[in-house]
N, C-alpha and C positions, 0 to 999 in steps of 0.2 A: 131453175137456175143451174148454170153449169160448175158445180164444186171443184172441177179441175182447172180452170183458167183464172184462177189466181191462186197463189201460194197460201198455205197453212197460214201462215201470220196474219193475213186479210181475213180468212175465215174466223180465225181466233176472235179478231176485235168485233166482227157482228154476232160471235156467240156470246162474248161477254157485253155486247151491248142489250143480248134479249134478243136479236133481230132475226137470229137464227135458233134450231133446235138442234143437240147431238142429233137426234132420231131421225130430223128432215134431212140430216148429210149420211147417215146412214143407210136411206131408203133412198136416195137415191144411188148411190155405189148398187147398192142391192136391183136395182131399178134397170142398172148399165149390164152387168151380171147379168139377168135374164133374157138381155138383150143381144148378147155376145156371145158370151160366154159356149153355147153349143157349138158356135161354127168356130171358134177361137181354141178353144180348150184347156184354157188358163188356169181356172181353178178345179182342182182336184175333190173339191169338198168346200161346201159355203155353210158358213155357219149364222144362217139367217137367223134361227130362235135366238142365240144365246150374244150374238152384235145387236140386235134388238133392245135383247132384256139389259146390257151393259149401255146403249147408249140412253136408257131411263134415269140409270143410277146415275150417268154421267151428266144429264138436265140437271138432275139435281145439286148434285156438287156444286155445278156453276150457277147454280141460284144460290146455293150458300156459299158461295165463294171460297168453295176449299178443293177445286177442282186443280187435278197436274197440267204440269205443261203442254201434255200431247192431247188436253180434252178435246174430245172430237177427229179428231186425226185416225183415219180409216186406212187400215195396212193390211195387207197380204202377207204370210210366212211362205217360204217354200218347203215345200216337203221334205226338206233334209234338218227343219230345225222341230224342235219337242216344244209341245203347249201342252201342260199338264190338264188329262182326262179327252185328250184329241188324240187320234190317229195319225202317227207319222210314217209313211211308207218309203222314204227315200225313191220315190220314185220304181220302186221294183215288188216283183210280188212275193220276196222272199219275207216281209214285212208289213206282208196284206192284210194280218189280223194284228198289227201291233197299236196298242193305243201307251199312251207315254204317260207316266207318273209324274212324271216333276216337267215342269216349262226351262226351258235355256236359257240365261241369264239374261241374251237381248231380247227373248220376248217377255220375259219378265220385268224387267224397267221398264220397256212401253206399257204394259199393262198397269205397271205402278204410275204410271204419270197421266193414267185414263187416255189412254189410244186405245181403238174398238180393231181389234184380230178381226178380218170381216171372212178369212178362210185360206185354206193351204193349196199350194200353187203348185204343177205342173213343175217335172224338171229331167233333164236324164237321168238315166240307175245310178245314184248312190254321186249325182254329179260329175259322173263321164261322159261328156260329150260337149258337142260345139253349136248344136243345132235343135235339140230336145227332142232328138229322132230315139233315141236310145231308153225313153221314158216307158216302163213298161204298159204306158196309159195313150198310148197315141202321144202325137207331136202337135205342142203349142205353136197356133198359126200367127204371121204376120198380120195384123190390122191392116199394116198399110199395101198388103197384097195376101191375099191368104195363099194362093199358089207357092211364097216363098215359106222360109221359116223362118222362126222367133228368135235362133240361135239358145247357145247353152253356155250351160246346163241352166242357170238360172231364165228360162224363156219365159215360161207362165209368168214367173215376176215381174219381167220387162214387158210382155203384149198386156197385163194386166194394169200399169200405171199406163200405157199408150192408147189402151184404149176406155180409159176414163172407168174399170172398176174398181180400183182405189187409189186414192190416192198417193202411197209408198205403197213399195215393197220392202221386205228385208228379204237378199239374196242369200248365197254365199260362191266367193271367187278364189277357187285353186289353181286357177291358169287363165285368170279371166274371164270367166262363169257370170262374172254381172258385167264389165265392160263391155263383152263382145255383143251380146244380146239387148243392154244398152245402146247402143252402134245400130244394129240390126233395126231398131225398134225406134230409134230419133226420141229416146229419153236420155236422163242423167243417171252412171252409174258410177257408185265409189267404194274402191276396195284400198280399204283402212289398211295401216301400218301393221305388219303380222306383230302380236303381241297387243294390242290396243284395246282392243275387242275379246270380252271371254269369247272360247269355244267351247264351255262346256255347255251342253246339251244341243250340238251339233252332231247329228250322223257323223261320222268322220270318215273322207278319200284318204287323203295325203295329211298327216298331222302338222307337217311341219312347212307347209304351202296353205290348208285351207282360213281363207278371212271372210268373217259376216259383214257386212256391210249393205247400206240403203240403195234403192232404185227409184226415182223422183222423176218430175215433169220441172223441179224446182232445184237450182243449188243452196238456196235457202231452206230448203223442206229435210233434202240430204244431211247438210249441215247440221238444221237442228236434232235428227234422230243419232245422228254420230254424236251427239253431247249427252244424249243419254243414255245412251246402249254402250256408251266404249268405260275402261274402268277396270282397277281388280273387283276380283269377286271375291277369291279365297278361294278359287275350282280349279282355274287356269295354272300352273306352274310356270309356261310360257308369256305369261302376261307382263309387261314390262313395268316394275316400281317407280320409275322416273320418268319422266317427259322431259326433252329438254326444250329450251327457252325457242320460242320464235327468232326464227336466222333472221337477217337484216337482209334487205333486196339487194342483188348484185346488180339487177337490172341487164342480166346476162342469160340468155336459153341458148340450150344444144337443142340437136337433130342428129341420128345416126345417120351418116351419108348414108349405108348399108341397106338400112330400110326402108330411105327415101325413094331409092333408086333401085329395090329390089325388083325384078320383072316380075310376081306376081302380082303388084298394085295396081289395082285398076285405074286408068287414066284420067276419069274425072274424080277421084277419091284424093288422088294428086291435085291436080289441079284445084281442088278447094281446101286442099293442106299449104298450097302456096298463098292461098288467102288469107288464112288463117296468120301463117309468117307475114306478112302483112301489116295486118290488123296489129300483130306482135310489135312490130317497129314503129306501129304510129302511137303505142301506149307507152313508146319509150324504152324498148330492149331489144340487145343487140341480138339477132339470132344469126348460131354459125352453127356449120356442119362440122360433126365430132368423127370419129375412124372407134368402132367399136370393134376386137378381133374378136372377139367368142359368139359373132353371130350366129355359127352355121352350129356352135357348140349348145345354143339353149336352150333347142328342142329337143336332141337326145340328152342333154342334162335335167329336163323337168321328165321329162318320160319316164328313164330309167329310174330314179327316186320317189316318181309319185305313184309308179306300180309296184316299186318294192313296196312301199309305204303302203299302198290298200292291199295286198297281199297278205301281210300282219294286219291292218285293221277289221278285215271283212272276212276275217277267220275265225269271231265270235258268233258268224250267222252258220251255223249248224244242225238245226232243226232241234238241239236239246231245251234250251231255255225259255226260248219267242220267237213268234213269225211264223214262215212255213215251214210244217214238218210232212217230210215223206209219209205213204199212206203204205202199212207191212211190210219194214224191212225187215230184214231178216237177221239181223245180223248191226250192229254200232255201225262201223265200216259202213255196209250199205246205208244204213239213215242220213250219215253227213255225206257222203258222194251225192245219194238220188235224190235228196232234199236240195243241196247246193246246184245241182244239176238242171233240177227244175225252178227252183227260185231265182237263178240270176239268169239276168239275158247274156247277149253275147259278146259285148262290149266289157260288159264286166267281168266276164268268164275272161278273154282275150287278156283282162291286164291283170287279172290275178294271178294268168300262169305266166305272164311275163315277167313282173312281179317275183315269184317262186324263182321263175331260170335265174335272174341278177342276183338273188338273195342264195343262191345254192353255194354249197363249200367250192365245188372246181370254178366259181364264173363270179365269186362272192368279189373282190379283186378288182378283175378284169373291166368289171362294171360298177358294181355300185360302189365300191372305195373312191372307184375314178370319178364317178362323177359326182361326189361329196367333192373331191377336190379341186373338179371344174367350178362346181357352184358357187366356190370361193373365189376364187378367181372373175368368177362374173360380177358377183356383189362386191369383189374390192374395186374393179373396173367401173362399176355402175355408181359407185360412194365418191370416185376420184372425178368423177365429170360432175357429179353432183357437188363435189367442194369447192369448183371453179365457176358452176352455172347453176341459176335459179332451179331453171326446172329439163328434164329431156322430154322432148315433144313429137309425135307422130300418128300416122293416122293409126284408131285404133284398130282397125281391122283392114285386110288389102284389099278386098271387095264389099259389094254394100250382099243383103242374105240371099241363101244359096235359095236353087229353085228344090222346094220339096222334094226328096229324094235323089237330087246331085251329085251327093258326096257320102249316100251311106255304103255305095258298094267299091270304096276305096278309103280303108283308115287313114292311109298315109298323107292323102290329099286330106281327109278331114284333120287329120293333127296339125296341118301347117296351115288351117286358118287361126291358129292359136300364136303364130310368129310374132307377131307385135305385142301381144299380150303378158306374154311368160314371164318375160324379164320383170318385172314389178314382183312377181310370184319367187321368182328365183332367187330375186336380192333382200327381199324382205322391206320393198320400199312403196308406200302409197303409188295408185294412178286412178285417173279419177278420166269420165269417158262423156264427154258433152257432145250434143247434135251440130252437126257441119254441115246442113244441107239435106237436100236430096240429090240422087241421080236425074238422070232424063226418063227414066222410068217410075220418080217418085217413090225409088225406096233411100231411107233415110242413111245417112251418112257419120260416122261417128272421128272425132279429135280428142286425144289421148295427152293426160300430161300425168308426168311423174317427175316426183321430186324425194328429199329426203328424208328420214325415217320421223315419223311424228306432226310435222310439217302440213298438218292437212290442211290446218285455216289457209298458212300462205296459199296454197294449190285453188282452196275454194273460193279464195278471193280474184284472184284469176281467173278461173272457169265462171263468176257470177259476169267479169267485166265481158267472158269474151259471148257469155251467152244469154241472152234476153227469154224465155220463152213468152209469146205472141197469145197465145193462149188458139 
């Protein structure tokens, strides 16, 4: 039996029927895994004995009837989140000997509600990147082409729900980390309201951009892990006290002409965004094209802040505490240089000293004061289209994924497949990334809605009508 072609909630009713076993949905994930898994390179570390030994305890609960809601529910972590007495490496080898004491708040509610952790996934260093080329582990391959890539940073999470080794993932999206690789991969991906979701026990990029959030083959699978992972904890200070009330439907969406119409979207990525506007109109909503000015301002706005911002965060990885430590220095000074030096790749090197120049006294100003103040200005822009229209709608990414090695010997080109993405990152507002098709080449195609802060059900209610998976 194929456990990925129908949604958790169908499996659920044949486990509480008897008809099924946590262990037989386990062994098969684990089944798909040994199957894939080599030529893919999704998972970073499988943890067959101990998803095993958890989906016994979990038989049993649901024979005594005191099992949680995620009984049975087979997820992946990426490598940027902590599972207490597991190995977190963010993806880089400066944290190749770190194993983590305590679990992360979202992987700890799924394991509270009996979800089996089936292993840690694949992603860029420390979630830099667009493409999972920058992962110190090799690069997570497309299923649906291996020649391309899986996109990033969260990729292993997205080719891992794609290619049937578990059923979720839990990502994490600081500039579209799970939507774009979502896109990439023709799964569902949803980056929650910043504040929604603890980040404690999150590796941290950028504090004030990074969101955990689910990657599904289901909007209902998404849905249901977003109700139990999001929440205070008492860790998060950024976590928001209040939610406010579900908005009432305008029955009104935007579209930034800007991005509609930007030359580097690919044509048929277009052309099946115009379907989608479509589709949009025969369910009853108006869609009109909006004028957004701060386009060309949101890429150097999420740049400049989220290298200052790892700059200060990835200045605890020094070789004194955890991780990797240089081998005889000589000297303090040498151990954090030649340790930092050899531990980070170069992607990460590139934005921490970037990071440093905006953050410096002569250029502290110039840069990063200014683009705090752009920021503002984009999130009051992005709240005012939002207080007139349901939801902003676009494709999520301008092409469908790149051909392995395309774009790693041009940052600049790689940071502007992030263009459609950022804005949901920069304003601090939900976007949620459901499959559009494919191309003529059968790589899958990804449709983007964002709406406003909190507002997820409205979003997922939408993205369930506009999306069927087929199985």
């Amino acid at each position: 039996m194929n456990y990925t072609s129908q949604p958790y909630i169908k499996i659920r009713e044949k486990l509480l029927a008897g008809e099924l076993s946590v262990s037989s949905v386990v062994r098969y994930h684990l089944n798909q895994i040994q199957a894939h898994n080599k030529a893919l390179n999704a998972f970073l570390e499988v943890y067959e004995d101990d998803a095993m030994a958890r989906a016994t305890l979990v038989d049993a609960k649901l024979k005594a009837g005191t099992a949680g809601k995620l009984a049975g529910l087979v997820v992946g972590i990426k490598d940027l989140l902590c599972y207490e007495g597991h190995h977190s490496y963010a993806g880089s080898k400066i944290l190749e000997s770190f194993k983590s004491s305590f679990s992360a708040t979202a992987v700890k509610r799924l394991l509270d509600e009996d979800a089996i952790i089936i292993g840690r996934q694949n992603c860029d260093e420390f979630g830099m990147g667009s493409t999972n080329e920058n992962s110190a582990y090799g690069a997570a391959l497309n299923y649906a082409n291996q020649a391309h890539v899986a996109g990033g940073s969260s990729g292993g999470s997205a080719v891992a729900v794609q290619a049937g080794m578990c059923q979720v993932s839990l990502g994490t999206d600081t500039g579209g980390s799970i939507r774009m690789p979502a896109a990439f991969c023709g799964v569902i991906g949803l980056k929650p309201t910043y504040g929604l979701v603890s980040r404690w026990g999150l590796i941290a990029y950028a504090s004030s951009f990074d969101t955990i959030g689910p990657i599904a083959n289901y909007v209902s699978d998404a849905r249901l892990v977003l109700e139990v992972i999001k929440g205070d904890d008492g860790q998060d200070s950024t976590l928001s006290s209040s939610v406010p009330e579900a908005q009432k439907d305008k029955k009104r969406i935007a579209y930034i002409k800007e991005v509609v119409e930007h030359p580097s979207l690919q044509p048929q990525i277009k052309a099946a965004f115009e379907v989608q506007v479509e589709n949009l109109k025969g369910l009853g909503y108006t869609v009109e094209a909006v004028d957004f000015p701060y386009i060309d301002q949101l890429l150097p706005t999420y740049y400049v802040l989220t290298t200052a911002e790892s700059s200060s965060n990835l200045a605890r990885f020094d070789g004194v505490k955890f991780g990797h430590r240089t081998a005889n220095p000589v000297d303090l000074m040498q151990l954090y240089k030649r340790t930092r030096q050899e531990g980070f790749g170069e992607e990460v090197q590139r934005r921490i000293m970037l990071g440093t120049f905006v953050l410096s006294a002569d250029y502290y100003d110039a840069y990063y004061t200014k683009a705090q103040k752009v920021r503002r200005l984009i999130q009051e822009k992005t709240l005012s289209i939002l207080a007139d229209y349901d939801f902003i709608i676009s494709p999520t990414t301008s092409s469908t994924a790149y051909r392995v090695g395309e774009k790693t010997q041009d940052p600049i080109q790689m940071y502007l497949g992030d263009l459609f993405t950022v804005q949901a990152n920069v304003a601090g507002v939900p976007g949620l990334s459901i499959p559009m098709g494919s191309d003529s080449t059968g790589l899958p195609m990804g449709f983007q809605l964002m709406t406003n802060p909190f507002q997820e059900d409205k979003m997922l209610d939408l993205g369930e009508k506009l999306y069927a998976y087929e199985g």
